[in-house]
N, C-alpha and C positions, 0 to 999 in steps of 0.2 A: 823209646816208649816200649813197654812190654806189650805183650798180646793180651789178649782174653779178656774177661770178665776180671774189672779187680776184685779182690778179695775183703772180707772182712773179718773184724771179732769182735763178735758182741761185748759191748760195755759191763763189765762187773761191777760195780761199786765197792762190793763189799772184799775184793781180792783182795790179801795182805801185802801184795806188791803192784800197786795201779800203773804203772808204767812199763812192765812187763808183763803181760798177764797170758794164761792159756786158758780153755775152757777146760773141769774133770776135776780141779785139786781141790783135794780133801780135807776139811780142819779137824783137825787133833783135839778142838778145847774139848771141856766138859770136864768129867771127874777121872782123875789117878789115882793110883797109890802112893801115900805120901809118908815118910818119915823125916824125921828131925834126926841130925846124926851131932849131936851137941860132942859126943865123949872121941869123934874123928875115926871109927871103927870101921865104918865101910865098909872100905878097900880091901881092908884087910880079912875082912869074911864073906869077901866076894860078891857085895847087894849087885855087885855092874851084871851079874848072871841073870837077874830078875826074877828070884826065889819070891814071890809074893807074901809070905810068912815075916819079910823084913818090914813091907811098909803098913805100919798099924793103924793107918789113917788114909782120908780120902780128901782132896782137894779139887778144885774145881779150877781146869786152868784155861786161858792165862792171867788169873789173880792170884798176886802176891799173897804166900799166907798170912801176913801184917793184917790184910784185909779182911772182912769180914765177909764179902764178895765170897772168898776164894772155900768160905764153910772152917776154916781154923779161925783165924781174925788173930793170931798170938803175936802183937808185936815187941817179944822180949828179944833177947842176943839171942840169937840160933845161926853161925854160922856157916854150916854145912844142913844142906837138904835136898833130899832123894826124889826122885819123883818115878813111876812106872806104869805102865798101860800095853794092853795089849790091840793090838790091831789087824787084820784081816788084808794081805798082799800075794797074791801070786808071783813069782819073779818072772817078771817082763821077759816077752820073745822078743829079743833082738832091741831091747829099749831099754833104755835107764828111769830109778824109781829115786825121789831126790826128797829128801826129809830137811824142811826148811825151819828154823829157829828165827821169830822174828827177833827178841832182843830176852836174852837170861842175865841177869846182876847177878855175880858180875865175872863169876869165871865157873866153866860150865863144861862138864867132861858126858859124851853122848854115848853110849852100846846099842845096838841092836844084836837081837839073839847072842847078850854077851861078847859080843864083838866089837872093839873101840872103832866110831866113826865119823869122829869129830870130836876136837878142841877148842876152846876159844875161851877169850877174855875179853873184856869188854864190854859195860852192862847196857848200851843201849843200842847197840848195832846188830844186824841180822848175821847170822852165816847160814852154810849149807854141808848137808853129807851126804851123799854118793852112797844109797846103802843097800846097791841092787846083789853086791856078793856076798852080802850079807844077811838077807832073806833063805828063809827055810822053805823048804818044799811042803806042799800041806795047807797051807794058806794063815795061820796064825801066827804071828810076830809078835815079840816084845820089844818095846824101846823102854832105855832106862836112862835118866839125865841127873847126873851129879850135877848143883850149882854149892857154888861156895863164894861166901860175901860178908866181909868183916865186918862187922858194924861199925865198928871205931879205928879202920883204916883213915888217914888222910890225907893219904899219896893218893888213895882210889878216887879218879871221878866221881862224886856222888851227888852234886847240886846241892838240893834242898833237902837231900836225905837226912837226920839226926843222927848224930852219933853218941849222944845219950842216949837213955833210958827211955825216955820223957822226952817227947817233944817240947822244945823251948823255943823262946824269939819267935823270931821268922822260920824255923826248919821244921820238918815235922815228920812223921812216920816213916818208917822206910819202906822201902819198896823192893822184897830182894828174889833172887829166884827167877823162874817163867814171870814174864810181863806182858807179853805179844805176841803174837798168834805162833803157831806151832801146825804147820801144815807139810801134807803129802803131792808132788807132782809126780805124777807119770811123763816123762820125756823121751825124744828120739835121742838115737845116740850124736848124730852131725844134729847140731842144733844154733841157737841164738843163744851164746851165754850171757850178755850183757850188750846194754847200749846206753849212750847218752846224747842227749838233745841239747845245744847252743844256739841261742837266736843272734840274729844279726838285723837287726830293725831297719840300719842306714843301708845296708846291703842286699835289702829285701830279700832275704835268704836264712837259714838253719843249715846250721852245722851236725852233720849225724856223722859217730865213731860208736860201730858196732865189732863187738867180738864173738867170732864163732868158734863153735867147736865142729871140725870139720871131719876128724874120725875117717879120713884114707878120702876123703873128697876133694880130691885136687883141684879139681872143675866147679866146685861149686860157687852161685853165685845168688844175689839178693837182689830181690824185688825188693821196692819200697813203693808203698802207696798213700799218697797223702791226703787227706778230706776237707771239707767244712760244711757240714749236712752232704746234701747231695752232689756237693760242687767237687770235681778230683782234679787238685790241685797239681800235683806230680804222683808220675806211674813210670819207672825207671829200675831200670836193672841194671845193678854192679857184679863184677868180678871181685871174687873174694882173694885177697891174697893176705897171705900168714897169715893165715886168721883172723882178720881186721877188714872193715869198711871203713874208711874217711871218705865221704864227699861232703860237698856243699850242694844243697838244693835252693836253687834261686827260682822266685815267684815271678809270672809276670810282671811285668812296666805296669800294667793299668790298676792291678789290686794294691798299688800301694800309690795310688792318686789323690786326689783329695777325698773321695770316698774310700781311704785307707783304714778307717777305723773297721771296717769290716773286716779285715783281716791283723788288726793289733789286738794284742789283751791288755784289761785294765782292770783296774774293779769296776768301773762303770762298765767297762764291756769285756766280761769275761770270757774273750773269742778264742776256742782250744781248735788245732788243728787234729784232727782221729790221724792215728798211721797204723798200717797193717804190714808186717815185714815178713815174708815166703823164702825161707832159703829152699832152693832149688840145686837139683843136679840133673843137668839136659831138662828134659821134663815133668821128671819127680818131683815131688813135692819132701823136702825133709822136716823140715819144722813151719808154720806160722805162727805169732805170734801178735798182738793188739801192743799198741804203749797212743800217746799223745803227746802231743806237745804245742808250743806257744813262741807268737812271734812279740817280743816287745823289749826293751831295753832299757838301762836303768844310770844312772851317773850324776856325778858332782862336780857342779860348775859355776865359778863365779856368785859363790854366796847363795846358791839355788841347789835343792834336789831336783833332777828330770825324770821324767817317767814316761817313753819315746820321745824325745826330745824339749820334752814340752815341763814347764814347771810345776811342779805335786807339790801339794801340802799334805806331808804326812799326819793323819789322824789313831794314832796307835794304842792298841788297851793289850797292857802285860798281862800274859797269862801262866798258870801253871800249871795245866790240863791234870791238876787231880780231884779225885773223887773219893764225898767220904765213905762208899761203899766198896771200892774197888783201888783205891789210891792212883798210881799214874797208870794203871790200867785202865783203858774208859771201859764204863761197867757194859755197853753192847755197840757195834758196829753204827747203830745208828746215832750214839749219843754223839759221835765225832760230827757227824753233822750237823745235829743240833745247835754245837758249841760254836760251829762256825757260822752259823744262822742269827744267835744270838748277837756275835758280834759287827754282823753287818745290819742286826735292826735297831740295835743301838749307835749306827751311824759312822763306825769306825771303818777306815778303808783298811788295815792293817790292823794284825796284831804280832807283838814280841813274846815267842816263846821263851818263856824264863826259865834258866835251870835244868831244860830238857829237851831231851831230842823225840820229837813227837811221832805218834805214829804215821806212817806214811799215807793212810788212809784219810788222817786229816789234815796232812799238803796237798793232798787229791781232792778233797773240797775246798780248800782254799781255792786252787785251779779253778772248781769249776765253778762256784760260787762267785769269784772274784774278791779275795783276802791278802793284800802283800804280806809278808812275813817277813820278820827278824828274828833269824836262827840262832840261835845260841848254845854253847857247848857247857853243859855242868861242870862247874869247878871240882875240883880238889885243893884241900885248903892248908898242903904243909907246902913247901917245897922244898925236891929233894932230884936225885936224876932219875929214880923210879917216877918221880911225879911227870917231870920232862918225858918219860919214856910213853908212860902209859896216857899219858894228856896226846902228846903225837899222833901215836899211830893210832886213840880212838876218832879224834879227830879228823885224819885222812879216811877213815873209813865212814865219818858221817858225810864228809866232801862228796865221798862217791856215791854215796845210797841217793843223796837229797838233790844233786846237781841241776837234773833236768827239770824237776819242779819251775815253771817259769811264777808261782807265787811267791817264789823266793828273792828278794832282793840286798842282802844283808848277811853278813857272814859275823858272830863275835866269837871270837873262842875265849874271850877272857871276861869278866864282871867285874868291877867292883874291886880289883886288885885280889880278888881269891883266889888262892893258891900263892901269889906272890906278895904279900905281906908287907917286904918294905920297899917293894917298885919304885918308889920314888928315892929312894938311895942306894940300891944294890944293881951295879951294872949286871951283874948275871939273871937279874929276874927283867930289869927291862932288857937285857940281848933276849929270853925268853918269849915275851911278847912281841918281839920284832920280830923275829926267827914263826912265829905263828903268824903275823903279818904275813909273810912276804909269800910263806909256804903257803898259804888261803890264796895271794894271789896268781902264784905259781902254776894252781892248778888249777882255778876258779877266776880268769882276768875280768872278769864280766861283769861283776857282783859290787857291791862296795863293799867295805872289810873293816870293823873297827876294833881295831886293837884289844882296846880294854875299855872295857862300858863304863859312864859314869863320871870319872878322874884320871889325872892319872896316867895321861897318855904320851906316849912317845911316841906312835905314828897310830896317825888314824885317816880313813878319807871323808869322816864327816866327825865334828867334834860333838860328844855327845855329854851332859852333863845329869845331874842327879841332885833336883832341889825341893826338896819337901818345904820348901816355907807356907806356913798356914794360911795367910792373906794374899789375894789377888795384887793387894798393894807392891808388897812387896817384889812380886813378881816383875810389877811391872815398872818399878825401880832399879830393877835391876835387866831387865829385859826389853825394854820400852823399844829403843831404837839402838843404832849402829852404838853411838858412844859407850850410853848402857852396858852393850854388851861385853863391850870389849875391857872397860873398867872391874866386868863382873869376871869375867876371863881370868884375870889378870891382878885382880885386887880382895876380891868379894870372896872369893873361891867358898862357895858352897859347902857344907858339910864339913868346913874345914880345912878342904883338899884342894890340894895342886890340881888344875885340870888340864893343862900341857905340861909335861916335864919339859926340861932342857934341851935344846937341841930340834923338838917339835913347835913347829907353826902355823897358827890357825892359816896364813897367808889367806887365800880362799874358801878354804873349806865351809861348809855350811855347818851349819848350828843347828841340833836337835836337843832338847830338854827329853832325855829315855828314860825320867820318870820324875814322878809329881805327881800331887797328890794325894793318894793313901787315906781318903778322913776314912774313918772308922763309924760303923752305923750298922749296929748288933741287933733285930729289933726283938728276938727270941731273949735276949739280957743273958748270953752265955758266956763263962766266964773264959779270958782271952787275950792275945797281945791288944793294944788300942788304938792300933797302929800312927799312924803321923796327927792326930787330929780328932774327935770326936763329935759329933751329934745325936740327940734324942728324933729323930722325927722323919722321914720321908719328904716333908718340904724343907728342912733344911741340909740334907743332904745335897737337893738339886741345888739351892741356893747357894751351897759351895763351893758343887760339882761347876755351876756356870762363874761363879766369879774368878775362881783359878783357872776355868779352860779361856774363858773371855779374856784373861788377864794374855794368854799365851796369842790368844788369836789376834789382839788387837799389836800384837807387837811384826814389825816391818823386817827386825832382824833374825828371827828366829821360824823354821823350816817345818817347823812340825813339833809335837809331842808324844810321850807315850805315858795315857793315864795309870796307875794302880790301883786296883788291878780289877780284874773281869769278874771274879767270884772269891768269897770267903776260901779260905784254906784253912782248914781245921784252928786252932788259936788265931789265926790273922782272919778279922772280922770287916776288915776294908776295900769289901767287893760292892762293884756295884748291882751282884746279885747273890744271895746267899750261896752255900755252898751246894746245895739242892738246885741251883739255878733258878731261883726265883729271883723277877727285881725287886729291888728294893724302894726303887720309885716308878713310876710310870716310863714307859720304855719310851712312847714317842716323845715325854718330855725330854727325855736324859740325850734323845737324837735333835732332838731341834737346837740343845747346846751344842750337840757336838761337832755338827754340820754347820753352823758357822761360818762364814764367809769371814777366809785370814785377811791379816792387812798385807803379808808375804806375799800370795797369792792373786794378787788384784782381780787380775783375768777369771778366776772361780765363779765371781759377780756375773759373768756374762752367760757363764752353760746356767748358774740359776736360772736367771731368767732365761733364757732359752730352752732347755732341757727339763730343769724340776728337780736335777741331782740333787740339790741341795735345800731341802726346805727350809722355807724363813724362819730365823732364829730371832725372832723379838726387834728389839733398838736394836742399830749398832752402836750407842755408845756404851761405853767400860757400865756395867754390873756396878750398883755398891757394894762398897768391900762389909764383908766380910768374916768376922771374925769365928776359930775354931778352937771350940773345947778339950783339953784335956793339955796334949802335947807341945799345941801352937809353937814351935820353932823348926829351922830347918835343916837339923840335924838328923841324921839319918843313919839309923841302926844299920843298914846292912841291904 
């Protein structure tokens, strides 16, 4: 037990890194100087000096200039693009000044005072530059950011970016350049360079592995203080050696009793423990720092999801956190809240980030809001060993940004077979997705992990399929019960597609439908994909939304769903709210279906009535079917 008074750090919300956070740092958005460098001159006349006469334009970061957010709005080919700003830095006494990049599309060369001070590639992960010998005396600085980002690379991670002209199908604008915050830390030099949180629920314990930078502190050592409001769970001080903490902090016998929900996270009880971490030497204080974290556990067992032990019924709405003013920038700090508000009033316990690695400010509302998440890594859609290469290591580096997030339960690095095209005949694209398999669980044992979403699978820890059929009927023909499902596995195959390759076996695993549904309901008449399905009206949207979700709910062998999708996306008009975020039906109705008491779930019946989690959704029997305009079948574009 340490002495004193423990410590704290105030809760930020708005910090672009919520699990590491210090009070002081500075955001960079607002306006730069901006050029288009279409003819690749640059370099070679020196803009990295940040001669201001280069850039002829002014943009507003971090929005894409695609975006109209950003004051260009040009979504043509522009390859290369400049960006400059000056800013006001003293060079630190005896301290380090650290210029943070939350995420540049997709390869991004840094100067300060013309000074190179970072490289990186990779368009949706953070880095960082060290740019304290780098500052000028005087107190004005310039930083200048080369990004460069092919349009019609398709080795490049790029999801749901286009790589046309025009937005078509399902893809839409790109998104390239600055996309997420761009901020200043003032920092000690022995500091807290990183940490990550692992819960251990049967263990009643978290796993903490921090990395310092210790800078000739041989002795130095960390406090850790853990919280839950005013309650202080653990106050413990470790010896740092080579610059690593690993311990295990184990909670009391009595907080994990049957009054243990006080100390689990759910969505119904989204319980965060606060941690406050003091590296110390003797009595000095070198750095503190604030992060959070969450005890609960997650696995697949015996034809059932758990979620601490206990059986979930996954309630999931795909999303693709763009915006038509700011594209996968959210256009202000607080709309990420919003978005996550939305989705727990329309009833969803979860939602499946599609196509993107989202900002870390809205896994921090998930957290705290209580929202499981399905992560998902953007494809690239040739394959080549450039695709292999640059799929890897962006990957390992979302592993580690996102780890501690305890809203995370789901790892995919693959969709839909993108990227790997003919999966189902080419050992080297399925060794690919096995090879991201095993690597996910390599680093991440904790989590579930599925292969390749959708089809298509050679190992996965839950089987997940992809059925747009129009009728709840259908559905339920094919999903009813155990035989159903296993005929549909195995015979029916959805869309066409294999949905175990060779070699993989449902054996156990549970069964998730990660998407379905899709009707299409434009009430603006703007013209657009039509997605899986059509209706004219606000009441029969619901009357779709409930006969396909009812269809899903009343089935005994199937674990959850994930509907399509949460908001319009520019041409895909198959939101259950515009792309403005507006519903398009009544929101408590659109929750009363979705909330539904599954037949998977039995036990859900009981916290109704007891708790109120679930408000009554009408009969329980099957909805009449049915039927949907336009596309009605259940083939599936993509």
């Amino acid at each position: 037990m340490a002495h004193g008074p423990a410590p704290t750090v105030p809760t930020d919300v708005h910090h672009p890194r919520p699990q590491l956070t210090r009070p002081g740092w500075v955001d960079l958005g607002g306006p730069w100087g901006f050029a288009f460098d279409d003819d690749v001159v640059g370099m070679n006349e020196a803009w990295h000096d940040g001669d201001e006469r280069f850039f002829d334009r002014t943009i507003v970061v971090p929005f894409p200039f695609e975006s109209p957010a950003s004051g260009i709005g040009d979504t043509g080919f522009h390859a290369v693009v400049w960006y400059r700003r000056t800013f006001t830095a003293q060079p630190p006494d005896g301290r380090r000044l650290l210029l943070h990049l939350g995420a540049v599309d997709y390869r991004a060369h840094v100067w300060v005072n013309g000074q190179q001070v970072a490289y990186h590639e990779g368009g949706n992960t953070p880095f960082t530059a060290d740019i304290t010998s780098a500052l000028r005396p005087g107190g004005e600085q310039v930083v200048v950011v080369r990004a460069e980002d092919s349009p019609t690379d398709l080795r490049q991670p790029r999801g749901k970016q286009d790589w046309q002209r025009e937005s078509h199908a399902i893809w839409y604008d790109r998104t390239s350049g600055i996309w997420q915050t761009v901020w200043l830390e003032e920092v000690p030099a022995a500091r807290v360079r990183s940490l990550r949180w692992t819960p251990d629920a049967d263990g009643r314990s978290i796993n903490l592995h921090v990395r310092v930078r210790q800078d000739g502190r041989e002795d130095a050592r960390l406090r850790v203080v853990l919280r839950q409001g005013e309650h202080v769970l653990a106050d413990d001080l470790y010896s740092v050696e080579r610059g690593e903490v690993q311990r295990r902090i184990t909670f009391a016998e009595h907080d994990m009793s049957l009054g243990h929900s006080a100390l689990l996270w759910s969505p119904e009880q989204p319980n965060l423990i606060d941690a406050t971490l003091v590296l110390l030497d003797g009595e000095e204080v070198l750095d503190v720092v604030g992060s959070y974290t969450a005890v609960r556990s997650i696995s697949a067992s015996r034809d059932r999801l758990l979620l601490n032990g206990r059986p979930y019924y996954l309630r999931l709405v795909l999303a693709q956190g763009f915006w038509p003013e700011s594209h996968l920038a959210a256009p202000d700090p607080d709309a990420l809240r919003r978005e996550v508000q939305l989705v727990k009033d329309l009833g969803f316990n979860g939602v499946r980030l599609h196509q993107k690695v989202e900002d870390p400010r809205f896994l921090a509302w998930c957290d705290r809001l209580g929202v499981l998440v399905w992560a998902e890594m953007p494809a690239a859609y040739e394959f080549s060993s450039t695709t292999i290469e640059r799929l890897t290591r962006e990957w390992l580096d979302v592993l580690e940004r996102d780890a501690s997030h305890p809203c995370i339960i789901a790892w995919v690095p693959v969709n839909e077979s993108w990227g790997v095209p003919a999966l189902e005949r080419s050992p080297e694209q399925q060794n690919l997705v096995r090879a991201l398999y095993h690597l996910t669980k390599a680093v991440d044992g904790d989590r579930l992990v599925i292969g390749n979403d959708g089809w298509e699978q050679p190992v996965t820890d839950v089987v997940t399929v992809h059925d747009y059929a129009s009728r709840g009927s259908v559905l339920r023909a094919r999903y009813a019960d155990w035989d159903k499902l296993e005929h549909t596995l195995a015979r029916t195959q959805p869309a066409y597609r294999v949905v175990l390759l060779a070699g993989a076996s449902r054996e156990d695993r549970p069964v998730l439908i990660s998407e379905f549904g899709g009707i299409s309901f434009d009430p603006d008449q703007r013209a657009g994909w039509s997605g899986y399905g059509s209706v004219r009206s606000p009441d029969q949207l619901l009357a779709g939304y409930r006969d396909l979700v009812f269809a899903l709910l009343d089935s005994a062998a199937v674990v959850g769903f994930c509907w399509t999708q949460l908001t319009d996306t520019q041409q895909e008009r198959n939101g259950l709210l515009t792309a403005e975020r507006v519903p398009k039906a009544p929101v408590e109705e659109i929750r009363r279906i979705t909330t539904r008491v599954s037949a998977a779930v039995p036990g859900d019946a009981i916290d109704e009535f007891s708790y109120g989690d679930y408000p009554p959704g009408g009969p329980r029997e099957p909805a009449p079917d049915f039927r949907l305009e336009g596309v009605g079948s259940d083939q599936n574009p993509g």
